[in-house]
Structure formats: C-alpha cells, structure tokens
C-alpha positions as CSV (number, residue, x, y, z in Angstrom):
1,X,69.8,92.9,80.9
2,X,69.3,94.4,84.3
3,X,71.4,93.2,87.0
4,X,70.6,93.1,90.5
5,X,72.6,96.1,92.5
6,X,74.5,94.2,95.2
7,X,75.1,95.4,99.0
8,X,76.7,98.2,99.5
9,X,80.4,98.1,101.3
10,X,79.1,100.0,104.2
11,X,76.8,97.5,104.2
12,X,78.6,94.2,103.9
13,X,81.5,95.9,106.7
14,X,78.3,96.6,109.0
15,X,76.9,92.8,108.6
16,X,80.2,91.4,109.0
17,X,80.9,93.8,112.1
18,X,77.6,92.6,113.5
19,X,78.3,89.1,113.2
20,X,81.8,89.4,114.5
21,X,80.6,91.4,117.4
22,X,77.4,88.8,118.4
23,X,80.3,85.9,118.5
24,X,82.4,87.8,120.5
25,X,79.8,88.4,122.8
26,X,78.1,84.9,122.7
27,X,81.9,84.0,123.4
28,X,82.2,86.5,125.9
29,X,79.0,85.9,128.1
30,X,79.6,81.9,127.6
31,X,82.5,82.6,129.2
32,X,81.2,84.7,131.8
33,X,78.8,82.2,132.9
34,X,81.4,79.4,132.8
35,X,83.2,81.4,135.1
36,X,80.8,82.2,137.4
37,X,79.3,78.6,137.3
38,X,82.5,77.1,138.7
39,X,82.9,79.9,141.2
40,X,79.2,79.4,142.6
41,X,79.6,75.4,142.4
42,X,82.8,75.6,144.1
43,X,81.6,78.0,146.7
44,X,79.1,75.6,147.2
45,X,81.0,72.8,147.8
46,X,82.8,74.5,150.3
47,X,79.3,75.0,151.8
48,X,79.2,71.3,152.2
49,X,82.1,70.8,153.5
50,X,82.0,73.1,155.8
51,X,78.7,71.7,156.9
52,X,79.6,68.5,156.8
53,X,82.7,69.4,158.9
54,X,81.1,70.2,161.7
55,X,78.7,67.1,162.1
56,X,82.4,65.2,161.2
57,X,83.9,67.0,164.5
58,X,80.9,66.3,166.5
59,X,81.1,62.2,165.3
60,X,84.7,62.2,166.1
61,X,83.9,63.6,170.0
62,X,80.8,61.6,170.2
63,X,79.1,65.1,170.4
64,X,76.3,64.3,167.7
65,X,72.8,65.4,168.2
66,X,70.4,63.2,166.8
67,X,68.3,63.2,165.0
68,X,69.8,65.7,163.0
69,X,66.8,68.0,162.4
70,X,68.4,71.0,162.7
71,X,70.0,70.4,159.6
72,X,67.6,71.1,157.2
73,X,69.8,72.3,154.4
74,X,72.3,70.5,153.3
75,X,71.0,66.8,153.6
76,X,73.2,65.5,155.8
77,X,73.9,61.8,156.4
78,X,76.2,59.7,158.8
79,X,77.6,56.8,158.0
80,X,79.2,54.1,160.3
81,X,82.0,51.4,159.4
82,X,79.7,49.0,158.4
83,X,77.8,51.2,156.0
84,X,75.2,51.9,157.8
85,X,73.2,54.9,158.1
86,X,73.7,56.0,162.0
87,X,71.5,59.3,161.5
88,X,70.4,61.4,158.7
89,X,68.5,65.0,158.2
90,X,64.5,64.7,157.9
91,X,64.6,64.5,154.1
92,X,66.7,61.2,153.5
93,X,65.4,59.6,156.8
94,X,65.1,56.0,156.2
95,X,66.7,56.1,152.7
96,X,69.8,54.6,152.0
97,X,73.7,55.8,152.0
98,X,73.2,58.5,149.5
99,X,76.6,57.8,147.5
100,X,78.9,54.8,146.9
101,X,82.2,56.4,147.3
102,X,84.3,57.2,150.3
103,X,87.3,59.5,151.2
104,X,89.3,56.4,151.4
105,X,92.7,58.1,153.1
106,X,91.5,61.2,152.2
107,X,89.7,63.7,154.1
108,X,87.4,65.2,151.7
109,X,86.0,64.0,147.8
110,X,83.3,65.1,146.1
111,X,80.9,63.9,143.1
112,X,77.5,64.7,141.3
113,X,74.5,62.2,142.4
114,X,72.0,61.9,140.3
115,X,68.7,60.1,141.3
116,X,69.1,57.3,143.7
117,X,67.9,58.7,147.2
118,X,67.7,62.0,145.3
119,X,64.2,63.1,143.4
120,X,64.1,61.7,139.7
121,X,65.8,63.9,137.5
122,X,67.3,65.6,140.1
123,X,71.5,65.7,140.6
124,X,73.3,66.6,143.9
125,X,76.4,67.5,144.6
126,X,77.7,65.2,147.5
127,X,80.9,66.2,149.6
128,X,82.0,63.0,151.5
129,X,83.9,63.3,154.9
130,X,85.7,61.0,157.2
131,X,85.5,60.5,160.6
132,X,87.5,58.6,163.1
133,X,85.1,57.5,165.9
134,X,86.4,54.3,168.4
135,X,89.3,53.7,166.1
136,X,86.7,53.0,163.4
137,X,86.0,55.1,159.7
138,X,82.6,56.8,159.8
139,X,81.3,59.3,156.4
140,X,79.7,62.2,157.0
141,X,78.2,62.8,153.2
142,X,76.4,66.0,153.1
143,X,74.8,67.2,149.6
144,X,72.7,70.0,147.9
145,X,71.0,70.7,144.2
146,X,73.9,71.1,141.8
147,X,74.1,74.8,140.5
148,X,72.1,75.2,137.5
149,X,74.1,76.6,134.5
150,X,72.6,79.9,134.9
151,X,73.5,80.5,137.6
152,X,70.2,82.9,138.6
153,X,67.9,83.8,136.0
154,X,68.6,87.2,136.7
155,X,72.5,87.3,136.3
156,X,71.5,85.2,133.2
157,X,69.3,88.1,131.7
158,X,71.9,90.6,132.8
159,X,74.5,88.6,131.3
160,X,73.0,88.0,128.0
161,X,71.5,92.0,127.9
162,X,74.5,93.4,128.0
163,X,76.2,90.9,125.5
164,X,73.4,92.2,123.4
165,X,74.3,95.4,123.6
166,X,77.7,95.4,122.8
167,X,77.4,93.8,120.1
168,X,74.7,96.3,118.6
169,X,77.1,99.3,119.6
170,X,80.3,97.2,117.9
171,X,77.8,96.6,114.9
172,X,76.9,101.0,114.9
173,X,80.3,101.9,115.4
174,X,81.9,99.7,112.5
175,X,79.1,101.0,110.4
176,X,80.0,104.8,112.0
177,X,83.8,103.8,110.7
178,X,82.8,102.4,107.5
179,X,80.5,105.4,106.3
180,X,83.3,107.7,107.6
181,X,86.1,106.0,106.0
182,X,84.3,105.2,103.0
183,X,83.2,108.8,102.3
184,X,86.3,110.2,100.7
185,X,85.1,107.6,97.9
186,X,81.8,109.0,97.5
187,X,83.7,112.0,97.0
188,X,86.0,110.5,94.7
189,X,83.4,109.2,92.6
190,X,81.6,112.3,92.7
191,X,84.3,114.1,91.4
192,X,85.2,111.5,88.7
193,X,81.2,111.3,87.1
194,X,81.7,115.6,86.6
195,X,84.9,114.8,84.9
196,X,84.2,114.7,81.2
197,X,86.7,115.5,77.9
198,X,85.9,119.3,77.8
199,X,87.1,119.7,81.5
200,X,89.5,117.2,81.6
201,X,91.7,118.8,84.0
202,X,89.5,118.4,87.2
203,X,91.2,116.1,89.9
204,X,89.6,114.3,92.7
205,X,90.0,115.5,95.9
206,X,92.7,114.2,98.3
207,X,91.1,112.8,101.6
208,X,93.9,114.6,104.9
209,X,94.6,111.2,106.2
210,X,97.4,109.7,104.1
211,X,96.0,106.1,104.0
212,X,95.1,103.9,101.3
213,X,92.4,106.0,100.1
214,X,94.5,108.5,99.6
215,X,97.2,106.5,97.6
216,X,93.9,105.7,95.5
217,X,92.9,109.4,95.1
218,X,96.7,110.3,93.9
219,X,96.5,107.5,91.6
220,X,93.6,108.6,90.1
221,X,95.1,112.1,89.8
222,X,97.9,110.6,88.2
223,X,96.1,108.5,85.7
224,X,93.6,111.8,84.6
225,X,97.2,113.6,84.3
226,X,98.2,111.0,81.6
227,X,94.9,111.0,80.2
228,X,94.3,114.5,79.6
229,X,98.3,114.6,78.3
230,X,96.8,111.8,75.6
231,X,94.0,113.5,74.7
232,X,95.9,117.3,74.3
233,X,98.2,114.8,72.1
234,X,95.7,113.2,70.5
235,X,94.0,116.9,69.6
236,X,97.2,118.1,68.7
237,X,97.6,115.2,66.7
238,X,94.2,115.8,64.7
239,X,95.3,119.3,64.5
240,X,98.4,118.6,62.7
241,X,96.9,115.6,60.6
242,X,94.3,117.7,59.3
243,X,96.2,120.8,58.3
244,X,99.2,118.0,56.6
245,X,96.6,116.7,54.8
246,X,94.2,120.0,54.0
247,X,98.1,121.3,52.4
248,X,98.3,119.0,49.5
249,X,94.6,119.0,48.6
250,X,94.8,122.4,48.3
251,X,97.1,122.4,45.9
252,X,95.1,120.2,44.0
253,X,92.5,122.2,44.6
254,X,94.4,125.2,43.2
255,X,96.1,123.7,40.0
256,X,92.5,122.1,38.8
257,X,90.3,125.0,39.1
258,X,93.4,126.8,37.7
259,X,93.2,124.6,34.6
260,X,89.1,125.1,34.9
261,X,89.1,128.8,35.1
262,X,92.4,128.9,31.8
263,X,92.1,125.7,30.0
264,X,94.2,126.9,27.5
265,X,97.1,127.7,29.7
266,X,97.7,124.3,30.5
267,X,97.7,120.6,29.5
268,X,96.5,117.4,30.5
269,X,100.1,116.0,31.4
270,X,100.9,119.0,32.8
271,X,98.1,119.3,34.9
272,X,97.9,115.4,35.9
273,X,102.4,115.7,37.0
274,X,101.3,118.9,38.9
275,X,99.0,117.1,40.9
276,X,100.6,113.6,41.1
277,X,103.1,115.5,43.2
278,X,100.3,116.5,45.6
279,X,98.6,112.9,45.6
280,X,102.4,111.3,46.4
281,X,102.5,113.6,49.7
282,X,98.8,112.6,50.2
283,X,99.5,108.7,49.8
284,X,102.6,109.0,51.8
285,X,100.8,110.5,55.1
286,X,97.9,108.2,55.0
287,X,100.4,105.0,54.7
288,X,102.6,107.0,57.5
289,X,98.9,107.3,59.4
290,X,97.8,103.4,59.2
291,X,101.4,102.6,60.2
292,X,101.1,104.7,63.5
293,X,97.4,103.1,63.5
294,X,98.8,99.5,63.7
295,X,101.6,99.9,65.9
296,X,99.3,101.9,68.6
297,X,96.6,99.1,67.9
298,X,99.7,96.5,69.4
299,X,98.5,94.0,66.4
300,X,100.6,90.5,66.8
301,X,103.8,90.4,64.3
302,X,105.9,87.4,63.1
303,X,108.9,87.9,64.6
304,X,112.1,86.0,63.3
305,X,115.8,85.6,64.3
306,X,117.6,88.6,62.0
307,X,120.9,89.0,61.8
308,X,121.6,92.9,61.5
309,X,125.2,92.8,59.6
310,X,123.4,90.4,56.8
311,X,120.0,92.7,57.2
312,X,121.6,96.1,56.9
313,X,123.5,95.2,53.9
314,X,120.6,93.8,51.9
315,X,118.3,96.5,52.9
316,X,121.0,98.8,51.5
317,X,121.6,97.1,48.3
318,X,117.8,97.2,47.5
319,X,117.5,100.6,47.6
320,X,118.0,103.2,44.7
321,X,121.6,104.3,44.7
322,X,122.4,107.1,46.9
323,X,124.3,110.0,46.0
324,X,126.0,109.5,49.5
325,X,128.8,107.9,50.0
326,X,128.0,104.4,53.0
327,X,130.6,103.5,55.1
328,X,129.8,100.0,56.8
329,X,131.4,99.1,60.0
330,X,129.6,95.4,60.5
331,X,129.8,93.2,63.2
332,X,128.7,89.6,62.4
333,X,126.5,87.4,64.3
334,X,124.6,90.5,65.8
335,X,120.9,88.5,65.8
336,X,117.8,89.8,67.2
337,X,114.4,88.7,66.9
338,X,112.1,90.9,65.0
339,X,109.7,91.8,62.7
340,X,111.2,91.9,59.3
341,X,108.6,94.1,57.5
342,X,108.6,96.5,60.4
343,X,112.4,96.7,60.6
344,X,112.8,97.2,57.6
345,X,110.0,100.2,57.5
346,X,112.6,101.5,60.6
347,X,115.9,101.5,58.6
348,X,113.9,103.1,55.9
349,X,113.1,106.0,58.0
350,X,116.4,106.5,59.7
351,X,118.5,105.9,56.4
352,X,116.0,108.9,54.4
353,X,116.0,110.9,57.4
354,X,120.1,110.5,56.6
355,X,119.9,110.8,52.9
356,X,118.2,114.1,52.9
357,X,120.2,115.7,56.1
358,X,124.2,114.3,55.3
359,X,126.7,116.5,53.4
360,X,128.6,113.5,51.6
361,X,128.6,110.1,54.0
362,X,126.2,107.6,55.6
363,X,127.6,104.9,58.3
364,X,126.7,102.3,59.6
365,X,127.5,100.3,62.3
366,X,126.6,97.0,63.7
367,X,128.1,95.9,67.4
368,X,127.1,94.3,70.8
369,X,127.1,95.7,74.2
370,X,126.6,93.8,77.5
371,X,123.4,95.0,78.9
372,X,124.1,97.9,82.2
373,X,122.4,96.5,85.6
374,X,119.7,99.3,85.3
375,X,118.3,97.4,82.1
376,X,118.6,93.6,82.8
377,X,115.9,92.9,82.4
378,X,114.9,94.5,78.9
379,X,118.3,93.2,77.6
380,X,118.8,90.0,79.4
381,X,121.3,88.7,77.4
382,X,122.9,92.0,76.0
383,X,122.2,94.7,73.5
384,X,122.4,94.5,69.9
385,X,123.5,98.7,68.3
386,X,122.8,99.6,65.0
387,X,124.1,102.8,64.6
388,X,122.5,105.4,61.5
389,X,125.2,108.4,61.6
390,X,125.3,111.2,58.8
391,X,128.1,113.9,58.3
392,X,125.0,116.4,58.1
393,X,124.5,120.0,60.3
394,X,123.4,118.2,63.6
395,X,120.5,118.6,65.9
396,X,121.3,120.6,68.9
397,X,120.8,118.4,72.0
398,X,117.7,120.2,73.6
399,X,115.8,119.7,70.1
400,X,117.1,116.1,70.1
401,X,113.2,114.7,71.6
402,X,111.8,117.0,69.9
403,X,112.5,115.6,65.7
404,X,110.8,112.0,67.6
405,X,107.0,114.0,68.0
406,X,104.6,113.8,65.1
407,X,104.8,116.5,62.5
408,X,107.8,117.8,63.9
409,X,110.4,119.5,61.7
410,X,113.0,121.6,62.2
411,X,113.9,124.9,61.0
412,X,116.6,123.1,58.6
413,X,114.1,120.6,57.3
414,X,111.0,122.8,56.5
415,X,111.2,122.6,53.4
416,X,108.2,119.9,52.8
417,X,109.7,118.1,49.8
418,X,112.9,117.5,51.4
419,X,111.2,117.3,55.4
420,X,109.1,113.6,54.3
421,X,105.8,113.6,56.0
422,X,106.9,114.7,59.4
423,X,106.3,110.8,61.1
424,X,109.1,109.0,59.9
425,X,111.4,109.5,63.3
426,X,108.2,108.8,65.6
427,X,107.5,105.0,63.4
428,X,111.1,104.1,63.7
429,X,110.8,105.0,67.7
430,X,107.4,103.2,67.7
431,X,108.6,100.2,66.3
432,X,111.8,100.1,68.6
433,X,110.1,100.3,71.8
434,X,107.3,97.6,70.1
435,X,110.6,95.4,70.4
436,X,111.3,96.5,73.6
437,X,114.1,98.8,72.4
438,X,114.7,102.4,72.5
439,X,116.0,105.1,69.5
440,X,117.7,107.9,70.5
441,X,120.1,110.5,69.1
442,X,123.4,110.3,70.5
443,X,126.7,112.7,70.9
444,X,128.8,112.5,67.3
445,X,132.2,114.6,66.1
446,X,130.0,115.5,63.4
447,X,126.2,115.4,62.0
448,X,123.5,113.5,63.5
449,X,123.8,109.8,65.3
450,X,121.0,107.8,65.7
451,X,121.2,104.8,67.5
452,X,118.9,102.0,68.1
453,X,119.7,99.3,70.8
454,X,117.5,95.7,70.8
455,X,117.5,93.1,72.9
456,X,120.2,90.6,71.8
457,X,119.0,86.8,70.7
C-alpha cells in the first residue's frame, strides 16, 4: 500500500513561519491603527475644545457674535441656564441642545452623539464647556464626525501593505533558515543511502556549526562505528565457524574415503569410533552455536530464586568424578535469581575450562559483597561472588579479554581435544551479563580466577 508523502520540514517551518509572521503583523498594524486612532481622536477633541473655548471666552465677556456663521466647522451651539439654545452654527440652527450632559463643576467633558440633531447613523464627538455669564451657567457644546477607525484610507493601505510585507519577508527568511539549516541533513542522508555492507566504513559528514545537527551527525558516526565493529565480528565469526566446523568433517571425510579407497585395512567399529570422535566435536559446536543463537536472540527465561552454596554443591556432585581435587569455601544464603538451565550451562563451562587447565585443585567459593557506588544500580541490594579458581599455569593479564572472544584459544590450550570448542568462556560471559552480571578473570597467588558477580536477591 502506497502512502501519501507528507510535507516536507522546510515546508511545515515555512507555513508555520508564515502564519506566525501574518499574526504578528495583523497584531502589529491593529495596533498601529489603535494607536493612531486615539491620537487623531484625541487631537480632535482638543480641536473642539479649543474651538469651543473661544466662543466660551466670548459668552463669558458678552463678546459673542451672532449668529455664529463664521463657525462653519465644528457645529457649535450655546446654551443658556435655562437650556435654551441662545445661538448656534448654520447647521443645527433651530434644532435642539445637541447633548444632555453638562460640565457640572467641571470645565470641560466630552462624549460620542449619535443621531439626535446629528444625521441618522451618524456619531459626533461633543466637547461640552462652561461658561459663567451674569452669575449664571451657560454650555458652549461644540462637536464634529467621530474619527473613523481608519483613520484615512490611505494610512489604512499603507498600514496594512507594509504588514503584508513583512510578513512575506518573515515567511522567505524562515524558509531561507530552514533550507539552510536543514541542508546538513540532506547531506547526512545522502551520505547514509551510499553507505552499504561492502563500504561500511563511510561516515557522514560533520556540519562546522556544533549544534544539534551536529550531535546527530556524530551519533550517526558512532552508531556506523559499532555497526561496522558487529559486522567485522560477525564475518570474523563466520570465518571461524566455518573453518571449526570444515576441521572435523574433514576428518571424516578423510577416514571414510580412507576406508573406501583400503577396505581391508580397516573395520566397521574402527571406522564408525574414528569418526564418532569427529561427529562429538561436530555436535558440540553446533549446540555451543544455538546457545550463542538464543542468548543473542534475548529469548525470555524462567528465572528462580537460587541459592549458590546449595547450587554449586549439587551441580558438583552430578558430574563425573574429577581427577582434581575441589576445595569448597561456601557461604550460605548467597540467593540470586536466575535461570537454572542457563546457570548451570555457566558453571559447566567455567568448571571444564578448570578441569582441563588445573595441575591438582579446583575451589570454589561462594560470598557476598556490598555493591561499590559506581554499580548501584546493577547491584542494588549487593553482589553475590562465585569464585572458579584452578592451581593451573595462569593467563597473563593482557590475554585475560582475550580467552572471552569466540574461537579463542591460547597457545597452552591448542590442542583441540583438550581446548573444547573454543565458546565455552564467551556463553558463560553471555549468560552473566543476560543476568546483569559480569565474568572476569581476576589477580590469583596461583592459576587462573574466574569470578562471576550477580545481583544479590
């Protein structure tokens, strides 16, 4: 099925720019024209009252002209004590007083109009006056159109234009900074599609700017680092499996056409013990194979509560006896929880890794440690020690990693019926770290100590 490609992030940052930047600007020239609506109305009611000031002054001397015709703009009225209207500009001549209220004590107050003496539909703004004429309150109320919310068409356009435009250029620069920032990626992705398992050591370019792109690109370069280790591991892997196994079928190989080419040289028990031998080995690296398959796989396992004192003993005692000589050194009440199977499959490994590599004497020993503040948190509540040791040659410390790899065997064990199939070390570490424990090989007076620490129940 087909899905629909979505928008592209250059895209998406682009329409959200734009969007951003056209509210801003809607915001931004609202605001404007706020502003300059209340400075326009209130310069215009200080053209009122400034207007209406000087007819005010003239009532007060009894210097009035009337009628009032030279005051064609503002419409100007004046109003006695009685409410009467004394004189008034040619346009409310003969209309009423054209608002109810009055300074009343104080000298100027102003209010919107609307209809009344005033066309229909039409709102004024009225500034209202007093003035003290033969100890009586007169009202001088002079009034214009109120200042339309525009302003001026013009400033309007102007206004809104260049809101306009600032938000297009906002909108081409975030998409400017989106393509720019976003083109290390392209890059990145570039560099990742030519990236395949033959040339697996290609990295992706490091954008200059150390910024989150680049922590992306050195993560990436990290991650293809561990990749490419996997897959050289992997190969090397193969490379070993392959020529293990290819050794013991060509010794089968050998002792039947042998037996093919001289029957009469050999026997049918003779031949079949010959290649038993071979078929043993064969069986043993395949099992050793599926083992590493499973643990690598991360398959759930039944863990119980095992206690290690009562579990070393018994695995012991159920094995053939050794011609080794066990010490014990068992501390009781050691419980971890585990898989039995797979603990057991460890204790195997480590104790005929021992049986083939000690001179006389196997110990073991079974304690508890509190946990060091560095691993608190894989061994919360302490660490349970089994301790593997042999009286054996040793492994020099720098080769001490070295008998954990697959395959691995050294220049003491190479012999391959006493050496095992080369994975038994690597299981037992597997199945330690698979219960969040390590296996290492620790500092002894003498021979090898391998010591395995799990988190304590």
């Amino acid at each position: 099925m087909k899905t629909q490609r979505g928008r592209s992030i250059t895209g998406r940052i682009t329409l959200f720019t734009g969007v951003v930047a056209a509210l801003l600007s809607a915001l931004l020239a609202t605001t404007v024209m706020i502003a300059v609506h209340r400075f326009a109305t209130g310069h215009l009611v200080g053209e009122l009252a400034a207007a209406g000031g000087r007819v005010a002054h003239e009532v007060e001397h009894h210097q009035v002209v009337t009628p009032l015709v030279e005051h064609e703009d503002p419409n100007l009225q004046v109003v006695d004590a009685t409410r009467r209207v004394v004189d008034a500009t040619p346009q409310l001549r003969g209309k009423p007083v054209m608002a109810g209220f009055i300074p009343d004590g104080k000298k100027i107050v102003s209010g919107v109009v609307c209809g009344g003496v005033f066309p229909s539909g039409e709102c004024n703004i009225v500034v209202a006056q007093s003035a003290l004429r033969d100890g009586q309150d007169w009202v001088v109320y002079s009034a214009s159109p109120v200042v339309p919310l525009y302003v001026d068409p013009w400033l309007a356009a102007t206004v809104i234009g260049a809101a306009t435009l600032m938000a297009l250029a906002i909108a081409g620069i975030g998409r400017r900074v989106a393509t720019a920032s976003l083109k290390p990626v392209n890059a990145i992705r570039a560099e990742l599609d030519k990236i395949t398992e033959t040339c697996s050591d290609r990295r992706v370019p490091l954008p200059r700017s150390r910024d989150e792109i680049y922590d992306l690109a050195d993560s990436v370069n990290r991650t293809l680092a561990r990749l490419e280790a996997a897959m050289k591991q992997q190969r090397h892997f193969t490379s070993d499996a392959s020529h293990e196994l290819r050794t013991p079928i060509a010794a089968i190989r050998a002792e039947v056409e042998d037996a093919l080419h001289a029957p009469e040289e050999t026997s049918v028990p003779t031949l079949g013990n010959t290649v038993l031998s071979s078929l043993d080995r064969l069986e043993a690296i395949v099992g050793d194979l599926l083992t590493i398959a499973r643990l690598e796989a991360g398959k759930g396992v039944e863990r119980e509560p095992i206690d290690l004192a009562e579990f070393v003993t018994s695995e012991c005692e159920r094995r053939p006896k050794p011609n080794k000589r066990l010490e014990y050194s068992l501390e009781p009440g050691v419980v971890v929880t585990a898989d039995r199977f797979q603990l057991s499959r460890l204790l195997t490994n480590l104790i005929d890794n021992a049986e083939r590599h000690a001179a006389s004497t196997i110990a073991f020993h079974v304690r508890h440690a509190p946990s060091p503040k560095r691993d608190a948190q894989r061994f919360p509540r302490g660490i349970a020690m089994l301790e593997v040791a042999d009286n054996g040659p040793g492994i020099d410390p720098d080769k001490r990693e070295l008998v954990f790899q697959r395959f691995a065997r050294l220049d003491t064990a190479r012999d391959r019926d006493a050496g095992g199939t080369g994975l038994g070390l690597s299981i037992a570490r597997q199945i330690a770290e698979a219960h969040c424990g390590t296996l290492q090989i620790e500092d002894s007076p003498q021979g090898t100590r391998f010591v395995l620490r799990l988190p304590l129940d």
